[in-house]
BAVO-696718 format. One record per atom (N, C-alpha, C): residue number from 1; residue in one letter; atom name; x, y, z. Coordinates in nm, 4 decimals, always signed. Layout:
N
+-----+------+------+----------+----------+----------+
| seq | type | atom |     east |    north |       up |
+-----+------+------+----------+----------+----------+
| NUM |    a |   CA |        X |        Y |        Z |
...
+-----+------+------+----------+----------+----------+
END
This chain:
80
+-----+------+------+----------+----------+----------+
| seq | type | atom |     east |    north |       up |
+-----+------+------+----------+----------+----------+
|   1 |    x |    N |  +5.9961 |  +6.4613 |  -2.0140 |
|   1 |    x |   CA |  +6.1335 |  +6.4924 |  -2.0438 |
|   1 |    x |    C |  +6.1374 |  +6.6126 |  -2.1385 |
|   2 |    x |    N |  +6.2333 |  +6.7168 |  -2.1027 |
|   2 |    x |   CA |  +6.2794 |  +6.7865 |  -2.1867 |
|   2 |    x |    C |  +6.3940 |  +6.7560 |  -2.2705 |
|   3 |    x |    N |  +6.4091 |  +6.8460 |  -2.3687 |
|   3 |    x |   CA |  +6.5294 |  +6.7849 |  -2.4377 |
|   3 |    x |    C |  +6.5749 |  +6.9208 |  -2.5199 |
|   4 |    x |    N |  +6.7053 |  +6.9638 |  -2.4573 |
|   4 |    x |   CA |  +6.7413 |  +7.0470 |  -2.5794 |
|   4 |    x |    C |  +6.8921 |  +7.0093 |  -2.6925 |
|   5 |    x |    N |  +6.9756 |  +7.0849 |  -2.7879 |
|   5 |    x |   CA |  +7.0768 |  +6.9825 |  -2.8522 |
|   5 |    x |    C |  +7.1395 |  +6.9125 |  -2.7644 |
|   6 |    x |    N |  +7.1761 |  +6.9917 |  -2.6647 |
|   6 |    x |   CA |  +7.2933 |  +6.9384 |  -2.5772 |
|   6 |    x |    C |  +7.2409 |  +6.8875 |  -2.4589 |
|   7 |    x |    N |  +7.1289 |  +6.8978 |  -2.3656 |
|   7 |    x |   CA |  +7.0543 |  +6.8552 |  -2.2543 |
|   7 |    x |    C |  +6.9273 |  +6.8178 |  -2.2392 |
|   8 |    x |    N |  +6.9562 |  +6.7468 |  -2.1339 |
|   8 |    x |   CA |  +6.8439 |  +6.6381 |  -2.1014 |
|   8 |    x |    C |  +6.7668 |  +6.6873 |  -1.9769 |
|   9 |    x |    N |  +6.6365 |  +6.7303 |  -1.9659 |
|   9 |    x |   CA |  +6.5846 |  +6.7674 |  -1.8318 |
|   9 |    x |    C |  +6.4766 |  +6.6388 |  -1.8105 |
|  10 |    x |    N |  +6.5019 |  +6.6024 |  -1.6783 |
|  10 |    x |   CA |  +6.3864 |  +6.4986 |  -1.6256 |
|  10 |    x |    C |  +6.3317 |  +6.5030 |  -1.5073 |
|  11 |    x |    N |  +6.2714 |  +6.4528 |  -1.4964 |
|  11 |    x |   CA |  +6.1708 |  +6.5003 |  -1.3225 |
|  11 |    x |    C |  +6.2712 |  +6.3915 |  -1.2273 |
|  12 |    x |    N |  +6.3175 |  +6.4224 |  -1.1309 |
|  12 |    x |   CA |  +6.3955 |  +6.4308 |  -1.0235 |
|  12 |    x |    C |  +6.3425 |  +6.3002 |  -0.9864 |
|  13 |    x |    N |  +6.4622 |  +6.2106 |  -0.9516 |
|  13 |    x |   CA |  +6.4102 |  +6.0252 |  -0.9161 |
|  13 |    x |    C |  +6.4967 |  +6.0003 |  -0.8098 |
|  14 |    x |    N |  +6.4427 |  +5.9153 |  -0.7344 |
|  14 |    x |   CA |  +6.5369 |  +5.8452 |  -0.6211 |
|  14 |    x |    C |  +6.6842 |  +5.8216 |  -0.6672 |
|  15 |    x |    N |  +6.7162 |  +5.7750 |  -0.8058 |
|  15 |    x |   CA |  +6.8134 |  +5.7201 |  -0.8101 |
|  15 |    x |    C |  +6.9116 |  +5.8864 |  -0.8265 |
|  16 |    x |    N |  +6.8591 |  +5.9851 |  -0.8457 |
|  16 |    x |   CA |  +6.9250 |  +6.1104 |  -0.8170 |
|  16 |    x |    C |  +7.0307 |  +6.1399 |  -0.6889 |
|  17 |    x |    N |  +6.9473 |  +6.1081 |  -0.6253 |
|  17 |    x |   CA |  +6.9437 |  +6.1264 |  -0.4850 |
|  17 |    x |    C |  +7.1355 |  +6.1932 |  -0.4381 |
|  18 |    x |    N |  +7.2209 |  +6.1104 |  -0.4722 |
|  18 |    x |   CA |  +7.3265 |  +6.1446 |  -0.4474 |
|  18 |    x |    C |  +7.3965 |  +6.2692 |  -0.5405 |
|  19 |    x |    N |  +7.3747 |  +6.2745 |  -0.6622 |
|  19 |    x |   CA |  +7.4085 |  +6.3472 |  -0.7444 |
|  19 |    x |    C |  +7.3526 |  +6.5265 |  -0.7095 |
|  20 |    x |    N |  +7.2093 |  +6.5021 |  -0.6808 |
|  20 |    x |   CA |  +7.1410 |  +6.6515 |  -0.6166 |
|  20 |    x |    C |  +7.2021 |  +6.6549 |  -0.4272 |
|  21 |    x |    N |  +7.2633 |  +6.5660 |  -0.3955 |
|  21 |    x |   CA |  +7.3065 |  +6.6214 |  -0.2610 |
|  21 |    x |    C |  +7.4700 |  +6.6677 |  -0.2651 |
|  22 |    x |    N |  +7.5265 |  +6.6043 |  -0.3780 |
|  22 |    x |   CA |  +7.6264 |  +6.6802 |  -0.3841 |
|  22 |    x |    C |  +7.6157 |  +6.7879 |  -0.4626 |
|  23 |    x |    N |  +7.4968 |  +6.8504 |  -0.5074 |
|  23 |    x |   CA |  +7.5097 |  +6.9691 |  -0.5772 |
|  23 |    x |    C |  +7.4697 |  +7.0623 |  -0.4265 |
|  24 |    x |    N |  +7.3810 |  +7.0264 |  -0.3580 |
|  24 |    x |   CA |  +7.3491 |  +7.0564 |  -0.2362 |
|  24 |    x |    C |  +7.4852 |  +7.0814 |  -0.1346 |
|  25 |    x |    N |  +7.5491 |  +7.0091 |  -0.1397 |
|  25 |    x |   CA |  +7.6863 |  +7.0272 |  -0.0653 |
|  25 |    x |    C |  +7.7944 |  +7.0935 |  -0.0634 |
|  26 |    x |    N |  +7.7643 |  +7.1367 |  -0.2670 |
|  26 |    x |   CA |  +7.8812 |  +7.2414 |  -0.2827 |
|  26 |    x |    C |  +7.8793 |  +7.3967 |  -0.2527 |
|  27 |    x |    N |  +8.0268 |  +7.4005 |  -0.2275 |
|  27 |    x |   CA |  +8.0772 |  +7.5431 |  -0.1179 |
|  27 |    x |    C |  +7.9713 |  +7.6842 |  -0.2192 |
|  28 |    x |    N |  +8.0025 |  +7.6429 |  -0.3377 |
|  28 |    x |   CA |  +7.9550 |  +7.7645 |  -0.4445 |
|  28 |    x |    C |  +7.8159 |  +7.8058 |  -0.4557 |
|  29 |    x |    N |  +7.7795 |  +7.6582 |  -0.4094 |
|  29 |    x |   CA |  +7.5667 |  +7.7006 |  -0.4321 |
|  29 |    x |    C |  +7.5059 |  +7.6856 |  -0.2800 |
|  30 |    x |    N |  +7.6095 |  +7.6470 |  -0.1540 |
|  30 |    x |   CA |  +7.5847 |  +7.7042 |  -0.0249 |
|  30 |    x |    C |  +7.5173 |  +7.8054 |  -0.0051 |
|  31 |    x |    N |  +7.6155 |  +7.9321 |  -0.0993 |
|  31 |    x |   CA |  +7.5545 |  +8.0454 |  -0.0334 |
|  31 |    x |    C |  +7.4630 |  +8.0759 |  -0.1018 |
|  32 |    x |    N |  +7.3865 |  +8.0260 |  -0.2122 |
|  32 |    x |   CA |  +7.2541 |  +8.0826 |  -0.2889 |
|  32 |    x |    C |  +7.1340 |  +7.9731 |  -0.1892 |
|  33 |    x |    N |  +7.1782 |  +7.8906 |  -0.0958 |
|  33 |    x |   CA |  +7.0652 |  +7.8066 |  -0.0331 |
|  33 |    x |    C |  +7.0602 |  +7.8354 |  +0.0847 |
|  34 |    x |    N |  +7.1321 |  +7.9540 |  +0.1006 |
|  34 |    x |   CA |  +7.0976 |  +8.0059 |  +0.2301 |
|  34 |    x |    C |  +7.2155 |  +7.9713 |  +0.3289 |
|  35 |    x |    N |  +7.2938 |  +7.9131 |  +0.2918 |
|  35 |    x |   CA |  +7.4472 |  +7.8631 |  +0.3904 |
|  35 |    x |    C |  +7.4081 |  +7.7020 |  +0.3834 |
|  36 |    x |    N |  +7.4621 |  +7.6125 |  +0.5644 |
|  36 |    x |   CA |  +7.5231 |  +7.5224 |  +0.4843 |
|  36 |    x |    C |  +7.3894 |  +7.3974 |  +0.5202 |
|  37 |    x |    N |  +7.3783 |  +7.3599 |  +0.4413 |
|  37 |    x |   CA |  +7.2466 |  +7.2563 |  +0.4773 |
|  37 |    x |    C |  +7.2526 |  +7.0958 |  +0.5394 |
|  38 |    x |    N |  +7.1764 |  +7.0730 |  +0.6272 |
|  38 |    x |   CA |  +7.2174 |  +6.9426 |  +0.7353 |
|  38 |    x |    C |  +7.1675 |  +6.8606 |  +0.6527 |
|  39 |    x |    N |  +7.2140 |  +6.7178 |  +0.6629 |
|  39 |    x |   CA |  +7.2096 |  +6.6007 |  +0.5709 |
|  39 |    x |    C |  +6.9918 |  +6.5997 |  +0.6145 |
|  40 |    x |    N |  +6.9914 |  +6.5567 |  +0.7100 |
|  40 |    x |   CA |  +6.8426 |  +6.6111 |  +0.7059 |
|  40 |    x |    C |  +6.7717 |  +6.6585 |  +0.6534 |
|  41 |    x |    N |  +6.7854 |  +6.8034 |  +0.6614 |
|  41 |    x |   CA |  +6.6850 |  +6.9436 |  +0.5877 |
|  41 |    x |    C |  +6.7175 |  +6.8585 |  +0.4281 |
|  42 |    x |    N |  +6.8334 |  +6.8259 |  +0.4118 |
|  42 |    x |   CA |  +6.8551 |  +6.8020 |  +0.2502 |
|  42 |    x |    C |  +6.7359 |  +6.6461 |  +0.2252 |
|  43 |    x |    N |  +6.7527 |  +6.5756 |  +0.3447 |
|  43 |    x |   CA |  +6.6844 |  +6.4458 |  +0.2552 |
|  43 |    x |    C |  +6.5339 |  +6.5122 |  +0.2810 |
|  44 |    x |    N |  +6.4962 |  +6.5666 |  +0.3534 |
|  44 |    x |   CA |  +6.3364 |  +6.5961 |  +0.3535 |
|  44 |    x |    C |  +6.3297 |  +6.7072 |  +0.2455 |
|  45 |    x |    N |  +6.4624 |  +6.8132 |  +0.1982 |
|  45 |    x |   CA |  +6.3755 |  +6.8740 |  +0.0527 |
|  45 |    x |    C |  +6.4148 |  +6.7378 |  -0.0650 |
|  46 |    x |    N |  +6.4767 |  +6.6693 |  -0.0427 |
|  46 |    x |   CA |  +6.4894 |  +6.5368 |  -0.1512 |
|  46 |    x |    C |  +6.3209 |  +6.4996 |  -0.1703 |
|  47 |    x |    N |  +6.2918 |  +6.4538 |  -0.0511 |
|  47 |    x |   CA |  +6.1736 |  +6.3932 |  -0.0420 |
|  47 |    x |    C |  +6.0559 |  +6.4860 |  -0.0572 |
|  48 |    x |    N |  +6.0504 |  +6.6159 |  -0.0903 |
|  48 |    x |   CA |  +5.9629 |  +6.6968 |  -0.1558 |
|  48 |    x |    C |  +5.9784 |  +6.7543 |  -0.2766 |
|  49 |    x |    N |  +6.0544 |  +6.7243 |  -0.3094 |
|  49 |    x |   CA |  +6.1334 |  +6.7161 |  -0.4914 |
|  49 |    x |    C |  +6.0809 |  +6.5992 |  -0.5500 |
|  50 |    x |    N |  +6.0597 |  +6.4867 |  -0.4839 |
|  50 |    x |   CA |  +5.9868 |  +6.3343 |  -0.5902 |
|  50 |    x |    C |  +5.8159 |  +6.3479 |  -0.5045 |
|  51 |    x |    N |  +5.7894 |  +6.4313 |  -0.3993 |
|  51 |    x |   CA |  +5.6598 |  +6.4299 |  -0.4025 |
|  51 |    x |    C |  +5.5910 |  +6.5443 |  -0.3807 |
|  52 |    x |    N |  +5.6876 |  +6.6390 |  -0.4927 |
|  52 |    x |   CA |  +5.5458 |  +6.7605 |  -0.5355 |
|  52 |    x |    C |  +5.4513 |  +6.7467 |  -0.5630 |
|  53 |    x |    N |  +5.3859 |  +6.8630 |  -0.5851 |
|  53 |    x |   CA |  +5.1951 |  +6.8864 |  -0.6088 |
|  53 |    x |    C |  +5.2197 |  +6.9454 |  -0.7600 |
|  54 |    x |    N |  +5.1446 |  +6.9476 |  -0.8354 |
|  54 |    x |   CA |  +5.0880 |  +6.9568 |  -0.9365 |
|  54 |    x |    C |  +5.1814 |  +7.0747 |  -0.9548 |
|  55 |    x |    N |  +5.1502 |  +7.1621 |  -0.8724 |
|  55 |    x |   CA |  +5.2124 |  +7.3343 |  -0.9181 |
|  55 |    x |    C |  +5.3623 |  +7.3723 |  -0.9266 |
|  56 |    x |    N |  +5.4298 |  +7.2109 |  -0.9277 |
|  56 |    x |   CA |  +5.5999 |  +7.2541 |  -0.8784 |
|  56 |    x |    C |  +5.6441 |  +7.1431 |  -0.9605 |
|  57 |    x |    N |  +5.7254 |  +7.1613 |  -1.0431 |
|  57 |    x |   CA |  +5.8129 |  +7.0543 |  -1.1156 |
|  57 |    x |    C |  +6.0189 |  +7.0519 |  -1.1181 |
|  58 |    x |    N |  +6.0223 |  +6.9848 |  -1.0388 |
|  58 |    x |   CA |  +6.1710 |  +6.8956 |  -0.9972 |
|  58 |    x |    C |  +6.2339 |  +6.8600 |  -1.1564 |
|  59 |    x |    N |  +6.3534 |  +6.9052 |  -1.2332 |
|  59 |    x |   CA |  +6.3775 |  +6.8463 |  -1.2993 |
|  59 |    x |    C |  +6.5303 |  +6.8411 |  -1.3015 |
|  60 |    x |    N |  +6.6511 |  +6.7311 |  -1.2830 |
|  60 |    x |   CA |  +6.7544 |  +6.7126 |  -1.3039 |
|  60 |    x |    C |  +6.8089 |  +6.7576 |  -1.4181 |
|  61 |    x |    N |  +6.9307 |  +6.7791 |  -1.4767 |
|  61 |    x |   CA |  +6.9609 |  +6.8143 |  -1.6187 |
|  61 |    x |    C |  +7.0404 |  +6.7483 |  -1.5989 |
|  62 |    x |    N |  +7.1234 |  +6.6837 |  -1.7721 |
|  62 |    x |   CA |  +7.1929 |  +6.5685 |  -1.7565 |
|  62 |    x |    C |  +7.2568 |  +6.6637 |  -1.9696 |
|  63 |    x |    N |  +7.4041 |  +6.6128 |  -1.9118 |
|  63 |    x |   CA |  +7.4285 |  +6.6094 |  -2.1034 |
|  63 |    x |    C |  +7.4120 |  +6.5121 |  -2.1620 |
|  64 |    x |    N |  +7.3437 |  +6.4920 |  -2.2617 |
|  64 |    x |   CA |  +7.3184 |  +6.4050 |  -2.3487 |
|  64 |    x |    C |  +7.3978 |  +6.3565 |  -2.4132 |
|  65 |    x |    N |  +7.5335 |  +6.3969 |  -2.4160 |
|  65 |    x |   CA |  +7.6448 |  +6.3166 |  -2.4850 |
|  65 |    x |    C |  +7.7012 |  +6.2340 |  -2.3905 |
|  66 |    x |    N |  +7.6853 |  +6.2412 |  -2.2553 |
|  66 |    x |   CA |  +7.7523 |  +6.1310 |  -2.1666 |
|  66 |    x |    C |  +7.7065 |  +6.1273 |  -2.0714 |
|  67 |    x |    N |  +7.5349 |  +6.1886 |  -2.0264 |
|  67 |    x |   CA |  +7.4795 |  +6.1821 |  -1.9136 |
|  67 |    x |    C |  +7.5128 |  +6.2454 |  -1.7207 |
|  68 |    x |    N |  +7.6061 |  +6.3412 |  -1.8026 |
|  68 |    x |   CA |  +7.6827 |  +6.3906 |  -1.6881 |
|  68 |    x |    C |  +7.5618 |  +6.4442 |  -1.6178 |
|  69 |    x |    N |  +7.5509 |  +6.4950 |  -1.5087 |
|  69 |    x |   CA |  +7.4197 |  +6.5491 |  -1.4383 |
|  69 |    x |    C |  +7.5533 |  +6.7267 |  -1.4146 |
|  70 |    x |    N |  +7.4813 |  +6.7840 |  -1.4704 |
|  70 |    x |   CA |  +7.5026 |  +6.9317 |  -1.4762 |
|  70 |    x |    C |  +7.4380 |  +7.0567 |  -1.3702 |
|  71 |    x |    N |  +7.3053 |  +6.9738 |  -1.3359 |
|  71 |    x |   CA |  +7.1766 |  +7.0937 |  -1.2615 |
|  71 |    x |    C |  +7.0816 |  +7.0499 |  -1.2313 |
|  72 |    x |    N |  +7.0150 |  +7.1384 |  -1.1638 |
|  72 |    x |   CA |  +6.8795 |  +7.1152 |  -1.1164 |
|  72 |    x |    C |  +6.7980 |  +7.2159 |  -1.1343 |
|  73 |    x |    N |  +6.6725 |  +7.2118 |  -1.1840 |
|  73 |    x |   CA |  +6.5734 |  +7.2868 |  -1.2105 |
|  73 |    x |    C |  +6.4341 |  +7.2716 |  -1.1288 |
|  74 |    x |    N |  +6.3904 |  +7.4190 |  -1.0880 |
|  74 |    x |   CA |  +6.2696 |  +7.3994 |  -1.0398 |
|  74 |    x |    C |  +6.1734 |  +7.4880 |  -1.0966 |
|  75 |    x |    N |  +6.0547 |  +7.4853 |  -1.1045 |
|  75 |    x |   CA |  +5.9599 |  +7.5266 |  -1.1919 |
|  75 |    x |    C |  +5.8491 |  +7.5507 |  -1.1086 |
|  76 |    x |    N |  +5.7928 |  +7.6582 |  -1.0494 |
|  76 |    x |   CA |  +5.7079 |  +7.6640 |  -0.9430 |
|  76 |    x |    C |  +5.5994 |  +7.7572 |  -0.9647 |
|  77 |    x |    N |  +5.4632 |  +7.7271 |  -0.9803 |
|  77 |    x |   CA |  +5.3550 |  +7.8207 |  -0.9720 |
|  77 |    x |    C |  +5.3893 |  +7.9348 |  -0.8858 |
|  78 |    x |    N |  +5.3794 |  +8.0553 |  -0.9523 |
|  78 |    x |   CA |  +5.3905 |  +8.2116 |  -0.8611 |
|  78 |    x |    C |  +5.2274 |  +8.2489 |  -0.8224 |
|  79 |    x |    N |  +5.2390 |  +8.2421 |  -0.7202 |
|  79 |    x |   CA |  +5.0785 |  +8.2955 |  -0.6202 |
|  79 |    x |    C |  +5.0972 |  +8.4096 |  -0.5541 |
|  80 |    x |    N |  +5.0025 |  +8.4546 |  -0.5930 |
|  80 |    x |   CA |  +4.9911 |  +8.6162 |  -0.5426 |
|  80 |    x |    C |  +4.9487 |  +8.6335 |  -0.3667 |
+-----+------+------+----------+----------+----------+
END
């Protein structure tokens, strides 16, 4: 877990699951994922978000004053 004053970062859990597909769903971050994503493509990157490799870290963000889920973070080894 990360932790800064105001947020909470944690590695990405099943019980996410709905909260990162509606971030997945919205009209605004559509177009940074490439347009619009099938419930599918979304549960199989779900399911490679709780079973990365070592070099990639999944982390939800949440406010710490009321646990709102705010974001998602990814953290990925750059290979040349």
């Amino acid at each position: 877990m990360i932790e800064t004053n105001r947020c909470r970062m944690t590695k990405v859990q099943n019980r996410d699951y709905k909260k990162v597909g509606e971030l997945y769903s919205n009209e605004r971050v559509k177009k940074f994922l490439g347009g619009i994503v099938s419930d599918e493509r979304f549960h199989g990157s779900f399911d490679d978000m709780i079973n990365c490799d070592e070099n990639s870290f999944y982390f939800v963000v949440r406010l710490k004053d009321n646990n709102e889920f705010i974001g998602l973070v990814l953290l990925d080894k750059q290979t040349s």
